[in-house]
C-alpha distance (Angstrom), angle and dihedral (degrees) to the residues before:
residue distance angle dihedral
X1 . . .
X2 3.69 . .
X3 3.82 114.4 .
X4 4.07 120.9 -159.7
X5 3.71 122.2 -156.9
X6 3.71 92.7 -79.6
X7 3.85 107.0 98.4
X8 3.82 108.4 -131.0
X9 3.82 115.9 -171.8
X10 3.89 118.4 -145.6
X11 3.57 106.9 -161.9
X12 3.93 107.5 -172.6
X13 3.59 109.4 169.3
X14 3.61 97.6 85.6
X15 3.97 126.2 148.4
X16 3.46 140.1 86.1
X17 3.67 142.7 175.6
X18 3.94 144.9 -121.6
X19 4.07 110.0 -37.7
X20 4.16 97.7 -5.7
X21 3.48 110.6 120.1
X22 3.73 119.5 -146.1
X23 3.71 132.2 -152.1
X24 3.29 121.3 -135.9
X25 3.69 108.5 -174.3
X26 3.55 130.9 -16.4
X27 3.48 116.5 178.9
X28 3.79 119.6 152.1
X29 3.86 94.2 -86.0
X30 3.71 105.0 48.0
X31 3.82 136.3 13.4
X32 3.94 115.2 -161.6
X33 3.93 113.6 179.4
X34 3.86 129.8 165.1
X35 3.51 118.0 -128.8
X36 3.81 135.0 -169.7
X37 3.82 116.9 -114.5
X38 3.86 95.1 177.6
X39 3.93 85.8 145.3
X40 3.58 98.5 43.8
X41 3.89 105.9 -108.0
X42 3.66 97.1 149.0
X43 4.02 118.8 49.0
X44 3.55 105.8 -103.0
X45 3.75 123.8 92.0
X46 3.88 90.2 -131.6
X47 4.02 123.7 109.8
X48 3.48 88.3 -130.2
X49 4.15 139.4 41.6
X50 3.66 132.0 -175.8
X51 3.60 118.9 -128.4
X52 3.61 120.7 -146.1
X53 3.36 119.3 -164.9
X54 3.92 135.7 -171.2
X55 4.11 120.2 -142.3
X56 3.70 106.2 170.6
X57 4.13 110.4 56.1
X58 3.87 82.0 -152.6
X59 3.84 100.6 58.1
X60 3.47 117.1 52.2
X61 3.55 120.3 -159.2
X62 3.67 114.0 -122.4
X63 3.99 113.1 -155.4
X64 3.71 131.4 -158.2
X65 3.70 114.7 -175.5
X66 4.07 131.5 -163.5
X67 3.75 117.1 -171.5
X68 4.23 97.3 -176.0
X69 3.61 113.5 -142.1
X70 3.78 114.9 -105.7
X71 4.13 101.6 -162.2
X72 3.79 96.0 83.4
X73 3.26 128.9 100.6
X74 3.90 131.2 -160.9
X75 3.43 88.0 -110.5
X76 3.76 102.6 53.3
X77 4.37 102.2 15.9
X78 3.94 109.8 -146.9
X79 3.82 100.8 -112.8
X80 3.94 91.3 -169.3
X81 3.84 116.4 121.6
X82 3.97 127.7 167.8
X83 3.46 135.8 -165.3
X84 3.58 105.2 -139.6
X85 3.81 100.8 176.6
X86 3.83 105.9 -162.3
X87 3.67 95.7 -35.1
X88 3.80 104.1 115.6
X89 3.24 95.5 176.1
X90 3.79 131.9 111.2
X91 2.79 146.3 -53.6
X92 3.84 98.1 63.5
X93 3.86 98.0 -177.2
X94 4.03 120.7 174.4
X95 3.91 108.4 -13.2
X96 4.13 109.9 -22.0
X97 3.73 109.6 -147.6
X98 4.20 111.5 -165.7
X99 3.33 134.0 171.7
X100 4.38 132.0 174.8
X101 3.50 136.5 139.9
X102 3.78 130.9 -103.8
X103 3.67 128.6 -151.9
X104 4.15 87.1 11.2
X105 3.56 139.8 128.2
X106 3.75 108.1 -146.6
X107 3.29 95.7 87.0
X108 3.85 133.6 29.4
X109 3.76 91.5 -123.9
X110 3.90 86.6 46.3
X111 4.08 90.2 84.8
X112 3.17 108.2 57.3
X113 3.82 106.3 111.2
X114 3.01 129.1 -152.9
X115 3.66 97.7 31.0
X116 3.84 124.4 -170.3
X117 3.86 132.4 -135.9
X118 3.42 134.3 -165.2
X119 3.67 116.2 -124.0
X120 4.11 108.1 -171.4
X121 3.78 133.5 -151.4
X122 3.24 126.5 -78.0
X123 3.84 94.4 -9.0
X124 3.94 121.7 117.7
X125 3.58 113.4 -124.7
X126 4.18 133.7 -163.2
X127 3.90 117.4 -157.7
X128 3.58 117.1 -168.7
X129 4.26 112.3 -171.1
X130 3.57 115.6 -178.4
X131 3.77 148.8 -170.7
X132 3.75 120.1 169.0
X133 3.66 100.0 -78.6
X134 4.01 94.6 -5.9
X135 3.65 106.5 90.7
X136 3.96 143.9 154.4
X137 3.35 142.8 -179.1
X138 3.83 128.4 -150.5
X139 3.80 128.8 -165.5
X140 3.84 110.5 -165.0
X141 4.02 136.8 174.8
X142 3.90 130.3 165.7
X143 3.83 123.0 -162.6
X144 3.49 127.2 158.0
X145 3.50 92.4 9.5
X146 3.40 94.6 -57.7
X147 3.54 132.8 121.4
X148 4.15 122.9 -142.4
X149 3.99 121.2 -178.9
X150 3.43 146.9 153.5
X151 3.65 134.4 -154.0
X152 3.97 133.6 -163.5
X153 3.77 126.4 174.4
X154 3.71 127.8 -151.0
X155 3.95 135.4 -172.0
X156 4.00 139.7 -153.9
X157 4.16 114.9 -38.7
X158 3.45 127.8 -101.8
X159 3.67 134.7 -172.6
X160 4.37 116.4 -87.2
X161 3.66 139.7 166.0
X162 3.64 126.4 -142.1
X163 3.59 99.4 -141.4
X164 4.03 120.9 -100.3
X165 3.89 88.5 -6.6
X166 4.20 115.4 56.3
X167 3.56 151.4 3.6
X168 3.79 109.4 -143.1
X169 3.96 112.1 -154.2
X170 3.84 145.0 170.4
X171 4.14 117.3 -136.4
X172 3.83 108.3 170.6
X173 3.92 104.2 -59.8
X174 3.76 92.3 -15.3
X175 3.69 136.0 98.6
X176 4.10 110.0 -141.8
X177 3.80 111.7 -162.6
X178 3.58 114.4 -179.8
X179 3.87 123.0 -169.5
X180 3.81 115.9 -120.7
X181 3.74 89.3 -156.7
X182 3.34 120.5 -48.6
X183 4.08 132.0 55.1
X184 3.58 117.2 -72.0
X185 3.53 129.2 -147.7
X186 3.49 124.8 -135.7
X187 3.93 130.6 -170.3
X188 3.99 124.7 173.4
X189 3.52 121.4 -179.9
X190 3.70 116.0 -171.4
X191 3.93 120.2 -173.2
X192 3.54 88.1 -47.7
X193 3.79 105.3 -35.3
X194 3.91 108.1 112.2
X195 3.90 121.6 -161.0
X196 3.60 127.2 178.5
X197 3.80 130.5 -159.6
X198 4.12 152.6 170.6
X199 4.02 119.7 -138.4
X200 4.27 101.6 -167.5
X201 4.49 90.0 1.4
X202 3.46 116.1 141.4
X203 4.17 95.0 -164.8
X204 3.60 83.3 93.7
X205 4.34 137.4 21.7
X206 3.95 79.4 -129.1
X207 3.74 92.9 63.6
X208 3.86 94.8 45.9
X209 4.01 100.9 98.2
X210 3.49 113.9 95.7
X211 4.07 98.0 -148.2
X212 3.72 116.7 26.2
X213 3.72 125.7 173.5
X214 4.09 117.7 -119.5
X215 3.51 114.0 -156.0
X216 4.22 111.8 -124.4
X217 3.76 102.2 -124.5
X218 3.97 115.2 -118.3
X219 3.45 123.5 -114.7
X220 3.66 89.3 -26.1
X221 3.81 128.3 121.9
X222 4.31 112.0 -115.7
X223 3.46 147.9 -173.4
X224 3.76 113.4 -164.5
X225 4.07 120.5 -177.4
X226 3.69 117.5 -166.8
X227 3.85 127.2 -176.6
X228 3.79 157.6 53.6
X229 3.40 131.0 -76.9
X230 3.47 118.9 -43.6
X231 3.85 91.5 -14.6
X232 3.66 99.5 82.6
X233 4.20 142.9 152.8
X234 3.53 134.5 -151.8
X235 3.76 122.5 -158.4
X236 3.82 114.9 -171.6
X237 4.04 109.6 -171.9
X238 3.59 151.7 156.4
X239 4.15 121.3 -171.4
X240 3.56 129.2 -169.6
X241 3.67 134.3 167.7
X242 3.75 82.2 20.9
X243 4.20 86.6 -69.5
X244 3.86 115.0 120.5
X245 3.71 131.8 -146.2
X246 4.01 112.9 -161.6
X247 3.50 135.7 -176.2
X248 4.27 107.6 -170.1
X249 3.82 128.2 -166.8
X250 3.62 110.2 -169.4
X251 3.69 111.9 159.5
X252 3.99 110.1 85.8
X253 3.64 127.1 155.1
X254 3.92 132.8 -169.7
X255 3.90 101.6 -70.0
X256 4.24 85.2 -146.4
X257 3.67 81.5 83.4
X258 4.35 99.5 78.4
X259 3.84 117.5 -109.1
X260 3.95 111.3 -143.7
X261 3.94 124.7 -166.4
X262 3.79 92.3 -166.2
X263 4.00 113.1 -116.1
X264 3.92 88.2 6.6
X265 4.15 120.0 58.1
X266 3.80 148.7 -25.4
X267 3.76 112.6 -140.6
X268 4.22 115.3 -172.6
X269 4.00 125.3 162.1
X270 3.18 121.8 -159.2
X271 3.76 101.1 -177.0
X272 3.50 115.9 -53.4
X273 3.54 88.6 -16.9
X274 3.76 121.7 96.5
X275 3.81 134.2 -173.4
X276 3.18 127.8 -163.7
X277 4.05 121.9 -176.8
X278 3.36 126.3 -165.3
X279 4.21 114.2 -133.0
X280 3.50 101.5 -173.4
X281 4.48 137.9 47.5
X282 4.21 81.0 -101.4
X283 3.88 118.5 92.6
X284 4.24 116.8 -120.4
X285 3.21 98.7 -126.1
X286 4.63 102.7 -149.6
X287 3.62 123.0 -160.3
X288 3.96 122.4 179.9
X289 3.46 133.3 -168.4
X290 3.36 120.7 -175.6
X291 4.09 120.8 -147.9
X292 4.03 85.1 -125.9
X293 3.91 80.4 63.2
X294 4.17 107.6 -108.6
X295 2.95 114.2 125.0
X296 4.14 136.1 -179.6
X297 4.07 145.8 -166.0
X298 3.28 134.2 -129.6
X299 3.96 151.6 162.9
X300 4.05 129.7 -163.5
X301 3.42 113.9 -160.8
X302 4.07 98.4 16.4
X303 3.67 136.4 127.9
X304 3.46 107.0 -155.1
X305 3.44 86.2 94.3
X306 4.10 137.1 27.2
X307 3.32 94.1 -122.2
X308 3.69 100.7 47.2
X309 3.59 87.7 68.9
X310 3.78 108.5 99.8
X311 3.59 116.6 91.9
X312 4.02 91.6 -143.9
X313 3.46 123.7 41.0
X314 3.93 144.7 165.5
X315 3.82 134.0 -129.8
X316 3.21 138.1 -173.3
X317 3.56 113.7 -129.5
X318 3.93 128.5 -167.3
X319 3.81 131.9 -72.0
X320 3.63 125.6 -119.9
X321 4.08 87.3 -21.8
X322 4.12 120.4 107.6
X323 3.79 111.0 -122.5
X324 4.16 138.9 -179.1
X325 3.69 125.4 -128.7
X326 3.73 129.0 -171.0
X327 3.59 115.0 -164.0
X328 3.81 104.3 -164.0
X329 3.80 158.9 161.7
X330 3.80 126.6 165.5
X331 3.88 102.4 -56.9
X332 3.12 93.2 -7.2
X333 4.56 118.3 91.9
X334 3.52 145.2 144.5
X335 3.52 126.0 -160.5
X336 3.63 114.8 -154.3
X337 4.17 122.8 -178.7
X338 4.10 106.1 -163.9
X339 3.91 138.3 172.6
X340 3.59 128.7 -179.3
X341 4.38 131.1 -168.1
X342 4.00 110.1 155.6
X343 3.67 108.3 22.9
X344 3.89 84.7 -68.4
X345 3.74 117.9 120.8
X346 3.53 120.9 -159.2
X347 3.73 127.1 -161.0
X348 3.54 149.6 -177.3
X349 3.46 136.3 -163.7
X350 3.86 115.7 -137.5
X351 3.70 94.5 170.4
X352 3.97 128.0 18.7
């Protein structure tokens, strides 16, 4: 898979057991570990916290947390979302979106370091943790006591074109994408606002311009997906005191060509139709979150419930609107980004 100059970490060795704690990253700015609270030691009724942790007194680590909603099914999506603000507390009905600082001064909650958030069963969670241009990412989901995640790291922006479609630029706090020919699609979701938008379209007189500026949200935790087709990008991002942290996926391919995680799952879309087949005796446990907010749970292969049961199955995914999937069991995950306009389904592997 193509990699640009931003540096983005894989880390694949990923589970753990009972009362082992595992550390996620540890770095010299910011130490995030997952620890077991079987009996209840920190104040969430969860088996299992995340501990984030502050090294530098000068760089505060600002934290934006999504706990997905798990009561959704592809048949009737969850369309609950809640801005939690820095209460981490329960309930944590429909998708819970957080955000605080640790190790800051801002605010008086701001300094407590370490702080300590919940991470619930069988629920697929995002953490964002940024600095300026120091950023990371963390996937994470516990079942059966066990604890799955994935981590990538990204770095400062810089300028790139997705080939025949868009030039992807940085102007003061805007982005500039220009089309190199054809029309470019462009989704932003911001903490739960979603926006979507043509550069060079003709569907609409809005979409006409062939460069249009995007403003870079402030202090605010985003997910940006530019492109055409099956040549897409997705910019993940925070900025704050006009400095921006990244992490970029650029290398997508047309997702009617099958995706196999060897001994695990087969993804393939054609259109709005995906299958997934399971390649093991363990169910693939899906979730999907759309950037318009639904969101929806599923397993392939399980037998928790009837309907589980199949080990190959079809969705139907979302038109015209980016979306995340997370294909996983225990240590095992893929992360998958996706958007689809035409009957052609993009997609982009953020984790292998």
């Amino acid at each position: 898979m193509k990699r640009c100059v931003w540096f983005v970490a894989f880390i694949l060795l990923s589970t753990f057991l009972c009362a082992q704690p595992a550390i996620l990253i540890n770095d010299g700015w910011v130490k995030v570990r997952v620890l077991s609270n079987m009996s209840r030691q920190y104040p969430y009724p969860t088996d299992y916290v995340i501990e984030v942790r502050a090294l530098n007194r000068n760089m505060p680590v600002e934290v934006s947390y999504l706990i997905i909603d798990n009561t959704g099914t592809p048949q009737h999506p969850s369309t609950n979302f809640v801005m939690k603000g820095s209460n981490f507390d329960p309930p944590w009905d429909g998708s819970c979106f957080f955000k605080t600082e640790v190790g800051g001064w801002a605010q008086a909650e701001f300094v407590q370091n370490p702080r300590y958030l919940p991470l619930p069963h069988y629920r697929t969670c995002l953490l964002l943790l940024a600095r300026y241009e120091n950023i990371y990412a963390v996937f994470l989901r516990e079942n059966d006591g066990r604890v799955g995640y994935r981590v990538l790291k990204g770095g400062a922006f810089t300028s790139f074109e997705i080939p025949s479609v868009a030039r992807v630029e940085r102007q003061g706090n805007d982005f500039v994408i220009s089309s190199l020919g054809q029309p470019v699609e462009v989704g932003i979701w911001v903490e739960g606002r979603y926006t979507h938008d043509e550069v060079g379209g003709w569907a609409s007189p809005a979409y006409a311009a062939r460069t249009k500026r995007y403003k870079i949200p402030h202090y605010e935790m985003f997910m940006m997906m530019i492109g055409r087709y099956d040549k897409l990008a997705l910019i993940m991002g925070k900025e704050n005191d006009g400095r921006l942290g990244v992490i970029v996926f650029q290398s997508s391919q047309d997702w009617s060509r099958a995706k196999e995680t060897k001994g695990f799952c087969m993804s393939r879309a054609r259109g709005i139709n995906l299958t997934v087949t399971a390649l093991s005796n363990q169910p693939v446990e899906i979730t999907h979150f759309s950037f318009d907010n639904t969101s929806w749970q599923w397993e392939v292969g399980g037998w928790a419930n009837p309907d589980y049961a199949s080990k190959q199955q079809t969705f139907t995914l979302k038109h015209y609107t980016p979306g995340l999937i997370v294909l996983s069991r225990y240590d095992q995950m893929v992360v998958i980004t996706y958007n689809e306009n035409d009957g052609i389904n993009g997609v982009i592997l953020l984790t292998e």
